[in-house]
VOPALUM-882589 format. One record per residue (C-alpha): residue in one letter; z, y, x. Coordinates in steps of 0.5 Angstrom, whole numbers, plus 500, padded with zeros to 3 digits. Layout:
BEGIN
AZYX...
//
This chain:
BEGIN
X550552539X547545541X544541535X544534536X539529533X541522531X537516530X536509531X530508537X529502535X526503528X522509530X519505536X518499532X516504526X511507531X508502535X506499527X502506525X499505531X496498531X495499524X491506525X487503531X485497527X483501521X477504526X474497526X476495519X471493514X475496508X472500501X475507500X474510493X478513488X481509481X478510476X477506469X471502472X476500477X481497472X476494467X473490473X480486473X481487480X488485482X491493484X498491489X502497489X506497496X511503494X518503494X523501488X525508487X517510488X516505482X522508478X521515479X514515477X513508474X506503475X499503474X498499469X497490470X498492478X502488481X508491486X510488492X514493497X510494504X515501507X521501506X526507504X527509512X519507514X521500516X517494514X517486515X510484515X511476514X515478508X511482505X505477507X509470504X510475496X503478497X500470498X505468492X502474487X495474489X489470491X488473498X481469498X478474493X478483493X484485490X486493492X492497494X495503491X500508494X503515493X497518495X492513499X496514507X499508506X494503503X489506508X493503514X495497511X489497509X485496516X490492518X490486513X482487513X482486521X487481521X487477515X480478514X482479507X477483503X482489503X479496497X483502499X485506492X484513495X489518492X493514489X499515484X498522484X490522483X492516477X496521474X491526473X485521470X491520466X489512467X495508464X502508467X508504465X515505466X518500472X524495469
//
């Protein structure tokens, strides 16, 4: 019996070169990592969340964070895409922070945006599962 396994080579190269980059320039990154907590939120920091639509749907939003999808559904990504609506939602020239599901994204994205933007970049570990179990504010996505 032979299985036969299809995908689009591009993407996954594409996908993979990316998580690559990104992996390498978070070793050399100056980017905070720490866990959400109620300091994090009183201190008005602006929280981007990079997770999909349906991930906002599904299991709604950090309260005032500010979605901006990085990874789509099927892993791929536009980064001028993401940069021009990020530029247009923030003030990059100050910190802001981002959240995922549990922290791996925004690690990566993290380091890249630190290394390649200079941007002040603090990377909320744990993410939506770890808000979740603080139970800190969560709004339903509209």
């Amino acid at each position: 019996m032979a299985i036969i396994i299809h995908f689009n080579l591009e993407n996954h190269l594409k996908k993979t070169i990316l998580i690559f980059f990104l992996l390498l320039s978070s070793l050399y990154a100056k980017v905070t990592h720490e866990y959400t907590s109620q300091k994090t939120l009183d201190s008005k920091i602006p929280v981007v969340d990079i997770r999909t639509p349906g991930e906002w749907k599904e299991t709604g939003l950090l309260k005032n964070s500010i979605p901006i999808m990085f990874f789509n559904e099927k892993g791929g990504y536009d980064v001028n895409g993401f940069l021009k609506e990020l530029n247009a939602k923030v003030d990059t020239s100050k910190p802001f922070a981002l959240i995922c599901r549990t922290g791996s994204r925004t690690r990566v994205l993290s380091g890249f945006l630190s290394q390649e933007y200079n941007y002040d970049v603090t990377n909320l570990k744990g993410g939506l599962v770890y808000v979740k179990q603080l139970r800190l504010p969560i709004l339903p996505y509209k």
